[in-house]
C-alpha positions, 0 to 999 in steps of 0.5 A: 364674494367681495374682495375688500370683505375678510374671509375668516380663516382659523380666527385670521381674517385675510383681508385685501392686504393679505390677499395681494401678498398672498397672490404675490408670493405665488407668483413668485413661487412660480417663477422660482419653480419654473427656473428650477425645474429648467435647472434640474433639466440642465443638471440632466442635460450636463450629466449625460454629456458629462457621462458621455463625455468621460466614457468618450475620452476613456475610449480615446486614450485606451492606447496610452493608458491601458489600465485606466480606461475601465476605471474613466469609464466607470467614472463617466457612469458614475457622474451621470448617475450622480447629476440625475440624482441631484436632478430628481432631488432638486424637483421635488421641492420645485415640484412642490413650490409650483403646486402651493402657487397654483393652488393659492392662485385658484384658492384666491380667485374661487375662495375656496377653502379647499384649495387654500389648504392644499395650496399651504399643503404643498408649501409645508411639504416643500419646507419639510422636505428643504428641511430633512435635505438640509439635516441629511446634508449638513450631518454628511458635511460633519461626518466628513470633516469628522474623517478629514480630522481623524485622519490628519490626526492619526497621521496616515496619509497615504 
C-alpha cells in the first residue's frame, strides 16, 4: 500500500501527517518505557540494599541497644518489600507503554488493522491503569490528611 494514500479507520483517515505522528509517539513510548523499566530495576536494586543495609546496622549496634535490633531488623524487611512493591506497580504500565509502541511501530510499517487495534489496546490498558493508581493513591493522601485533621483537633498527641 501506498504511504501518501488514507487508510480509512472508524471513518478517520490516517493519512501521511498522521502516520509520522503516530510512528513518533511511539518512539517516544519506547524511550519513556525502556527508562522506566531501568528505574523499576533500580527501585529493586536500592530495596534490597536498603533492606540489607538496615538488618547490617541493626546486627551492628545489637550491643548498645538491645531492644531495638528486632525492630531495625524488621524495618529492613519491611523497606525491601516496600520498594519492590512499588517496583511491580510501576512496571505495568511500562510494561504496557512498550507494547502500544511495538505494536503501533509493526501496525504502521504492515498496515494491519490488527496490530493497530492492539497497539491503542495496550495504550487504553496503560491509561486505565495510571488512572485507578491515581484514584487509589490520591484517596490514600485524603485519608491521610483526613487523620492528621482529626487527630490535631482532638488534641492527642501522644
Amino acid at each position: 500500500m501506498d504511504q501518501n494514500q488514507e487508510t480509512t479507520l472508524f471513518g478517520f483517515g490516517i493519512d501521511t501527517a498522521s502516520r509520522a505522528h503516530l510512528a513518533e509517539a511511539a518512539k517516544w513510548a519506547r524511550f519513556l518505557a525502556i527508562v522506566g523499566f531501568v528505574v523499576c530495576g533500580l527501585i529493586v536494586i536500592i530495596g534490597i540494599f536498603a533492606g540489607s543495609f538496615l538488618s547490617m546496622m541493626s546486627g551492628a549496634y545489637s550491643d548498645e541497644y538491645r531492644g531495638s535490633t528486632a525492630l531495625a531488623s524488621g524495618m529492613g524487611a519491611f523497606m525491601a518489600v516496600l520498594y519492590i512493591a512499588m517496583a511491580i506497580l510501576f512496571f505495568f504500565p511500562y510494561l504496557f507503554l512498550f507494547r502500544f509502541a511495538n505494536h503501533m511501530k509493526s501496525a504502521l510499517n504492515t498496515n494491519d488493522q490488527h496490530t493497530l487495534n492492539n497497539s491503542f489496546q495496550n495504550l487504553k490498558i496503560m491509561f486505565r491503569y495510571v488512572g485507578i493508581l491515581t484514584i487509589v493513591l490520591l484517596s490514600f493522601y485524603a485519608l491521610v490528611i483526613l487523620m492528621i485533621i482529626v487527630t490535631a483537633a482532638s488534641g492527642n498527641y501522644q
